[in-house]
C-alpha positions in Angstrom: -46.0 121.6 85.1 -49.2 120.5 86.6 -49.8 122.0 89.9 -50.4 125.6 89.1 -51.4 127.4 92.9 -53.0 127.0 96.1 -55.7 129.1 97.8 -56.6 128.3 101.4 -59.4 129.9 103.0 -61.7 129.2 106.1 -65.4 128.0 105.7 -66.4 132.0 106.2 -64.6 132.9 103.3 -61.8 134.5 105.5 -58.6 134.0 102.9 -55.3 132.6 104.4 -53.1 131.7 101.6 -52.6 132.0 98.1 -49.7 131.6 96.2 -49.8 131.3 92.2 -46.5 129.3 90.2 -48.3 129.4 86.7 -49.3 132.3 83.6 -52.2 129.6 83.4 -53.7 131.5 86.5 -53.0 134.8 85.7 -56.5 135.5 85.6 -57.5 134.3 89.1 -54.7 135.7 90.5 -55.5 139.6 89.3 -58.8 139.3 90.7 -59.5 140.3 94.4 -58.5 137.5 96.6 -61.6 138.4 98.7 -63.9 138.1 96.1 -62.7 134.0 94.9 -63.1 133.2 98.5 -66.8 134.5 99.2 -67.7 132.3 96.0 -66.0 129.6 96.8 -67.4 129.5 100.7 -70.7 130.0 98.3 -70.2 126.8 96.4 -69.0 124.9 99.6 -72.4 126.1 101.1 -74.4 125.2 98.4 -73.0 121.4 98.2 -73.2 121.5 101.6 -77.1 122.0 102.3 -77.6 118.8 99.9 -75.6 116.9 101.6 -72.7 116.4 99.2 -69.0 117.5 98.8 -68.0 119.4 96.1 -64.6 117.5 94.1 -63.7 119.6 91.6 -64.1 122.7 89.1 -63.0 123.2 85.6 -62.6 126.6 84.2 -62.6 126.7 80.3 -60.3 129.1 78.6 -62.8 129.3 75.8 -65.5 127.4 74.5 -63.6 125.3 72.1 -61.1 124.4 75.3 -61.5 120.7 76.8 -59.3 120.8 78.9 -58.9 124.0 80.9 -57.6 124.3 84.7 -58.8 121.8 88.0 -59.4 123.4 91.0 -58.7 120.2 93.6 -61.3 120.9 96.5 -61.2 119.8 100.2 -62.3 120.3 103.4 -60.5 119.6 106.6 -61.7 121.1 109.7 -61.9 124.7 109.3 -60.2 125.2 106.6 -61.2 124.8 102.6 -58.3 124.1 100.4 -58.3 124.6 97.0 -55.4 123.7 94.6 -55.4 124.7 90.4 -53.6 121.8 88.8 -53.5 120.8 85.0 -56.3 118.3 83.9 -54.1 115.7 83.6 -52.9 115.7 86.7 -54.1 112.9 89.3 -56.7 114.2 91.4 -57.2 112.0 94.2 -53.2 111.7 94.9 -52.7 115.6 94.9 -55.2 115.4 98.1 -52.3 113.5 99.6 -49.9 116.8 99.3 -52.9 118.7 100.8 -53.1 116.3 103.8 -49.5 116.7 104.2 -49.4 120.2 104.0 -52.4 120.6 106.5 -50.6 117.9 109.3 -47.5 119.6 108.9 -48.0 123.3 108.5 -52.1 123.9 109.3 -52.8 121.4 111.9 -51.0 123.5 114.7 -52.9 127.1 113.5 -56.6 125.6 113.7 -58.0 126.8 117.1 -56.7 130.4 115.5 -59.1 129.8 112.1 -61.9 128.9 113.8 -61.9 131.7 115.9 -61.7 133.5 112.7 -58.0 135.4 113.2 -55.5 135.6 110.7 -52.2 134.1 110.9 -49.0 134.4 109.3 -46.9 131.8 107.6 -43.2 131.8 108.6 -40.9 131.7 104.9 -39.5 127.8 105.8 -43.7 126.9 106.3 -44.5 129.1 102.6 -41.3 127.2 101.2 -42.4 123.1 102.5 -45.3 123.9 100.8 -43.9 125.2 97.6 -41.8 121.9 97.6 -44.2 119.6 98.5 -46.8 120.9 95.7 -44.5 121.3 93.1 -42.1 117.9 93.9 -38.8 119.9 94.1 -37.3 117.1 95.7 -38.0 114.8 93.4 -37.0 117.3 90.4 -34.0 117.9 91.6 -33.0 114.4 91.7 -34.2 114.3 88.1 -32.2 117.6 87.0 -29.2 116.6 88.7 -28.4 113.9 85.9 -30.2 115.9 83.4 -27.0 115.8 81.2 -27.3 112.1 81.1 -30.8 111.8 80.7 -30.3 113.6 77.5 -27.4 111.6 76.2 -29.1 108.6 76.8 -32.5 109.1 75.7 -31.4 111.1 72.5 -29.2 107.5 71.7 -32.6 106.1 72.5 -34.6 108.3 69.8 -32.0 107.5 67.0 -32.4 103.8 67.0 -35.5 104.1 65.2 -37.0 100.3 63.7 -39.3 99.4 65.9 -38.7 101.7 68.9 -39.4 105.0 67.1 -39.4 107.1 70.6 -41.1 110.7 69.5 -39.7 111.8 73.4 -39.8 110.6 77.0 -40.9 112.6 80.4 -40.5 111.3 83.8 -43.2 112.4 85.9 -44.1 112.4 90.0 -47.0 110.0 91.7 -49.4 112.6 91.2 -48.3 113.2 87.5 -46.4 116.2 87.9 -43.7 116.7 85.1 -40.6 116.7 86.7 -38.5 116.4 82.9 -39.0 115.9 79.7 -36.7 115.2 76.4 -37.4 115.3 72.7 -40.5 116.3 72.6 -42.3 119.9 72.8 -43.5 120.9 76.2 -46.8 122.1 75.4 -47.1 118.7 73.2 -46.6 116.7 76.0 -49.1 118.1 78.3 -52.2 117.8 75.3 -50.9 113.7 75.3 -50.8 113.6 78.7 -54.5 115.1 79.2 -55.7 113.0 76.3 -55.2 110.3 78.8 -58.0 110.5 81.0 -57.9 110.3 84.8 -56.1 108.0 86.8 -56.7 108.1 91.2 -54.2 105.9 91.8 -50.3 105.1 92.4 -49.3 102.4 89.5 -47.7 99.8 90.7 -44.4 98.4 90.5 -42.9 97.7 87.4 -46.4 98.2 85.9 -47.2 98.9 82.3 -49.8 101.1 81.0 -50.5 102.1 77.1 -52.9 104.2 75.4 -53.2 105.2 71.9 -54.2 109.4 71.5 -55.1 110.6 68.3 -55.9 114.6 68.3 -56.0 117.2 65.5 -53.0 118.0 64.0 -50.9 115.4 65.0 -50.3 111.9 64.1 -51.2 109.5 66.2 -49.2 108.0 69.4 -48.9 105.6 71.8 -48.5 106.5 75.2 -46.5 104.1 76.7 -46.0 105.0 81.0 -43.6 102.6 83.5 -43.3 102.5 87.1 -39.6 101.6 86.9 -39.2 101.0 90.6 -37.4 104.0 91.4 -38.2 105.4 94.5 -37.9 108.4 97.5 -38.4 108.6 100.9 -41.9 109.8 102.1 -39.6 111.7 105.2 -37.0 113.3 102.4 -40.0 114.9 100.3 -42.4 116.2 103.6 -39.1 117.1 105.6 -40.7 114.6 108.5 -40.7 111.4 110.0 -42.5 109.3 107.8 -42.7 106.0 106.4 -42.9 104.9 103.1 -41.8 105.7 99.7 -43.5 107.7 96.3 -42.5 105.9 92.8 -41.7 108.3 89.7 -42.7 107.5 86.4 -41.3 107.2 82.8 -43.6 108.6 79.8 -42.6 107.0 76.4 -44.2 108.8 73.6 -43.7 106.2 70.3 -45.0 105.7 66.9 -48.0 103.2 66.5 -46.2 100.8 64.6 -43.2 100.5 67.3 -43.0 97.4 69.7 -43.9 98.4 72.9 -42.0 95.4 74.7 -39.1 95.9 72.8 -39.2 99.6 73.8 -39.7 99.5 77.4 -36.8 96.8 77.7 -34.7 99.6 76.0 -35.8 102.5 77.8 -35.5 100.7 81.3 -31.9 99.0 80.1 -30.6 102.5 79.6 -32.6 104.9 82.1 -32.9 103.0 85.5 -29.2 102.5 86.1 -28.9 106.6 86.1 -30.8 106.5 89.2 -28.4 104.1 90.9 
């Protein structure tokens, strides 16, 4: 997944929304909405009075958990927004959905939220932002030739040699999964946060590797493409916009494969899909 919710309060603590997607939040989502936003006014205070901005937060399942959930934080104006996301997701680019969603939806409510009223969302404002957090655009682009993503990539994972693909994902500019094949779900996500963080869009046709070994599973390469396949900034915000957000393709292989000879595969059979 990647982007699990989004709570948006005011710098009072006064809660305006907060909508949950994910199980992985179950927890913050039983407890009294009042109560996350008075500590996290609290922290916002506390950064505050040493002159610093606060970026993030990690909450740890357990002890033994690395990797746990991100809480994204920014201020703009009034308003504090913070959004859980997956650790492997890209921090600094998710800030650009939260700018989006605050020009486009927010923007227009702000003389309200300083004065400290409430407002209420209208179900197409509640919806844009669903979309715009969780890339439904974009994933139903993907899903739409689902069918022959599969054929094609489970061709791809037969050839063996020297392209032994374990599984490929295609993910959003931010890193969230928008489809994956061959390879277990949860799987993919402890790859993708064995990565490390990245605050930046790749660029075109740009290649990037990284070799993850982690208990219980023999070691991979990580092998992720900007393929040059693009969508409209104005499709994905519903606005007039310019510009354009790459996807990504996420080649899980065997350490021994050749990379080269891989991505020539992958790209040979996957990009034309798109066309």
């Amino acid at each position: 997944m990647a982007i699990l919710g989004l709570l948006i309060q005011n710098k009072n603590g006064l809660p305006i929304f907060f909508s949950g997607w994910s199980d992985k939040i179950k927890t913050i989502k039983s407890l009294d909405t009042g109560l996350i936003t008075g500590f996290f006014s609290a922290l916002f205070s506390f950064t505050d009075s040493f002159n610093k901005k606060l970026s993030y937060i990690r909450f740890l399942e357990t002890s033994m958990d690395i990797y746990g959930i991100d809480t994204i934080c920014i201020e703009i104006d009034d308003y504090l927004f913070l959004c859980f996301v997956d650790s492997y997701q890209f921090h600094e680019l998710v800030k650009y959905k939260i700018k989006w969603i605050y020009n486009i939806v927010f923007k227009r409510y702000t003389s309200q939220i300083e004065k400290g009223l409430t407002i209420k969302l209208t179900e197409s404002e509640i919806k844009l932002i669903e979309n715009i957090l969780k890339d439904n655009f974009q994933k139903f682009a993907v899903l739409s030739i689902k069918n022959y993503l599969n054929s094609a990539i489970d061709e791809l994972i037969s050839l063996g040699g020297d392209s032994q693909i374990c599984g490929i994902s295609i993910n959003s500019f931010d890193n969230t999964i928008l489809y994956s094949f061959g390879i277990e779900y949860s799987s993919l996500e402890l790859f993708l946060n064995n990565l490390g963080q990245k605050g930046s869009i790749i660029k075109d046709n740009e290649i990037q590797y990284c070799y993850i070994s982690v208990p219980d599973f023999m070691p991979i390469l990580l092998v992720t493409i900007n393929p040059v396949i693009k969508f409209p900034i104005s499709d994905i915000i519903q606005e007039m916009a310019t510009g354009e957000l790459p996807i990504y393709f996420n080649i899980i292989i065997d350490t021994s494969s050749n990379v080269d000879k891989t991505v020539k595969l992958v790209l040979r059979k996957l990009v034309p899909l798109f066309e």
